[in-house]
C-alpha positions as CSV (number, residue, x, y, z in Angstrom):
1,X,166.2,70.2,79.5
2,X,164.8,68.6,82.3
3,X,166.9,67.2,85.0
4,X,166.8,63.2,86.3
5,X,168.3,61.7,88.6
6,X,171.1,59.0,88.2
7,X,169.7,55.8,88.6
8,X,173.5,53.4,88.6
9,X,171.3,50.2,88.0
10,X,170.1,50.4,84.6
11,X,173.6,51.7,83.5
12,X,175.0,48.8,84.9
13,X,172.3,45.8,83.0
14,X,172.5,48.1,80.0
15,X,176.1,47.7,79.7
16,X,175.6,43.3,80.6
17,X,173.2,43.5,78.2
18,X,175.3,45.4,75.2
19,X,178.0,42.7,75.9
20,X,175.3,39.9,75.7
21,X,174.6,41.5,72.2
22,X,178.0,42.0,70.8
23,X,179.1,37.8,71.8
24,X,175.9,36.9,70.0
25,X,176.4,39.1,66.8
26,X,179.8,37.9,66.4
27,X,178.8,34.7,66.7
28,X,176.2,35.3,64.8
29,X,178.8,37.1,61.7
30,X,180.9,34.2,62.2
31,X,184.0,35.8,64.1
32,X,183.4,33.3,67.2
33,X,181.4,30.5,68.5
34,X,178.9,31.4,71.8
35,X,177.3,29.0,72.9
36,X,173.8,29.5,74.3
37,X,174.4,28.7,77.5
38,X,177.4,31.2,78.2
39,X,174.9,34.2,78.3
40,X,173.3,32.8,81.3
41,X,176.1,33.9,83.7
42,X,176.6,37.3,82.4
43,X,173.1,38.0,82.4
44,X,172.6,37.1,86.0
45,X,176.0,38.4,87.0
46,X,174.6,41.5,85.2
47,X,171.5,41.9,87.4
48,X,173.0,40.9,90.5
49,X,175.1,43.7,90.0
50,X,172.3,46.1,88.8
51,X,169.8,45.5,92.1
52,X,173.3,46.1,94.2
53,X,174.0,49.1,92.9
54,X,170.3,50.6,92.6
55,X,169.5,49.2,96.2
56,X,172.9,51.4,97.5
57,X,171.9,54.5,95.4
58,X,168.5,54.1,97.2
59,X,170.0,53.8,100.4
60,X,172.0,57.1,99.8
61,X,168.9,58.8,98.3
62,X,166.6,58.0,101.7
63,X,169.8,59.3,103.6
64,X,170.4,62.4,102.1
65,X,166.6,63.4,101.9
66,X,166.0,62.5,105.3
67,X,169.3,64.4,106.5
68,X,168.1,67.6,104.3
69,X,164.2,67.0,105.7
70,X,165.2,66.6,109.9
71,X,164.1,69.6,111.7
72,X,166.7,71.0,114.0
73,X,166.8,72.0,117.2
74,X,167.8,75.3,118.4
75,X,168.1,75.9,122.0
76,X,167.9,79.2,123.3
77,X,170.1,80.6,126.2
């Protein structure tokens, strides 16, 4: 099996999005009342959180490539 690498964002939305999906189908089966407007929030809140957390991962991606990828310096006596 072929390896990928962990990508924090679309964990993140995916679970917003789940949640967004289970209010509506119980509103939907009649265990609750959602209004319309209350997804809004957690979908925004959702990717706000998402484009955080892949922009960090990113960040420590670039660092640790670029740490592993610097030539060093060895100086001779």
């Amino acid at each position: 099996m072929a390896s990928h690498e962990f990508q924090p964002g679309k964990l993140i939305i995916g679970a917003f999005l789940i949640g967004a999906a289970v209010a509506y189908a119980g509103d939907a089966g009649g265990l609750w009342d959602t209004p319309w407007f209350a997804m809004v929030p957690l979908v925004v809140c959702g990717l706000c959180l998402a484009g955080t957390a892949a922009m960090i991962a990113r960040l420590i991606r670039r660092r640790r490539t670029a740490h592993r990828t610097t030539p060093r310096r060895v100086t001779g006596d």
